[in-house]
C-alpha positions in Angstrom: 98.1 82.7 54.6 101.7 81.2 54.3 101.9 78.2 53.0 101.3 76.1 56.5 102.0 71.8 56.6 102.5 69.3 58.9 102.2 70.4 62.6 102.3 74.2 61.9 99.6 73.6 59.9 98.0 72.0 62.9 99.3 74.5 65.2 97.3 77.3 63.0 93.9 75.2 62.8 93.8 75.2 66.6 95.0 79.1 67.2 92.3 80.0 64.6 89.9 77.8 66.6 90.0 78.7 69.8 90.8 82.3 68.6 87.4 82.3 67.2 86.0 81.0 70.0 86.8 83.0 72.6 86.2 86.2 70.4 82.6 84.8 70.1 82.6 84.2 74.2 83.6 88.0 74.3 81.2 89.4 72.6 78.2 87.6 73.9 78.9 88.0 77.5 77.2 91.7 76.8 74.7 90.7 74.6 75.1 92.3 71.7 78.3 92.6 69.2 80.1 95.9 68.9 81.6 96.8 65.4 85.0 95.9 66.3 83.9 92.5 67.7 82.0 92.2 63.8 85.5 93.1 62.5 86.7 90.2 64.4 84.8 87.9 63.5 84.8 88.4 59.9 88.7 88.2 60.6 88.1 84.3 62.1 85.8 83.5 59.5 88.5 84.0 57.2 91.1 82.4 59.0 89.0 79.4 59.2 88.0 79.3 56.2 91.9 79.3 54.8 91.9 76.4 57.4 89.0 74.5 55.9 90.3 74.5 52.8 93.0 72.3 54.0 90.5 70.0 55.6 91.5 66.7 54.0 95.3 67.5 54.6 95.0 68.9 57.9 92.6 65.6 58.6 95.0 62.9 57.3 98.2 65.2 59.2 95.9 64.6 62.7 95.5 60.9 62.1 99.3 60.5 61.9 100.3 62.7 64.4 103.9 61.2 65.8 105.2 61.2 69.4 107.7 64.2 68.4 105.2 66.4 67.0 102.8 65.7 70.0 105.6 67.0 72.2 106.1 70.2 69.8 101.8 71.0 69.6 102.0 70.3 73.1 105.1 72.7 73.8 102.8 75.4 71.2 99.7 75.4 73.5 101.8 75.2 76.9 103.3 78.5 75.2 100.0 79.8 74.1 98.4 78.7 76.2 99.6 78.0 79.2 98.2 74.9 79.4 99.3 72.6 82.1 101.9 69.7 82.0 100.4 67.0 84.0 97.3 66.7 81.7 99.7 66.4 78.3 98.5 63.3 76.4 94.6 64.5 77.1 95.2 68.5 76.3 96.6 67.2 72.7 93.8 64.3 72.2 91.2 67.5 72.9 93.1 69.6 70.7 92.6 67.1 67.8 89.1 66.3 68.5 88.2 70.3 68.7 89.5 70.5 65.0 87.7 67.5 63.9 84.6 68.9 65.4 85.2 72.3 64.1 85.2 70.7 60.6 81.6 68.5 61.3 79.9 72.1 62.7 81.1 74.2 59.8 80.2 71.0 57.6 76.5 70.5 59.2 76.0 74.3 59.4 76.5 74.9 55.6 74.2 72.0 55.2 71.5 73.2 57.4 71.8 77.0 55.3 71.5 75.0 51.8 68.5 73.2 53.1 66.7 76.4 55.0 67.7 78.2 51.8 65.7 75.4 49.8 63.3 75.6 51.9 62.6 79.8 51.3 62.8 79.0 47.6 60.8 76.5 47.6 58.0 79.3 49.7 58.8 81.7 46.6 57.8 79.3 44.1 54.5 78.6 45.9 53.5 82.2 46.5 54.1 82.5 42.8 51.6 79.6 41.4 
């Protein structure tokens, strides 16, 4: 990934957001994934994970988010998007919330494998004694 700050950095956490999102909604509705839809999602997981690793930057850059930059993330998703003007100021608050939520499901998720992961070891060592 380029080097991304400030509001493009912003404007990359939500694209790779949503962009994961709806590849997930995609290949659900059938059921089942098909290679290609793997392929993409390995392709998300990446991209996210190039945004996670930003996480305290991209965190601090949301909580000082300034009126010109919420006109410029809000001109990005309108573009994007398509995402309607009269709901401006609550589109970008949602945007902002979706990232820090992103950040506490990825967070609790790689807790819940360490502890599940414990867990199975923890079975191992028992079956062993």
């Amino acid at each position: 990934m380029e080097e991304k700050v400030g509001i493009d950095l912003i404007k990359f956490a939500v694209k790779t957001v949503v962009d994961a999102v709806e590849e997930g909604q995609k290949a659900m509705a059938d059921g089942r994934f098909q290679l290609v839809e793997i392929i993409e999602f390995f392709d998300d997981a990446k991209a996210f994970s190039q945004v996670y690793s930003k996480k305290s930057e991209l965190i601090a850059q949301l909580k000082d988010v300034d009126s010109e930059e919420r006109v410029e993330l809000f001109q990005y998703l309108k573009d994007e998007y398509d995402a309607p003007n009269e709901r401006q100021e609550v589109i970008v608050e949602r945007v902002i919330d979706l990232i820090e939520k992103a950040f506490e499901v990825y967070d609790q998720g790689v807790l819940d494998l360490i502890e599940k992961t414990k867990d199975l070891i923890a079975l191992f060592k028992e079956n062993k004694s």
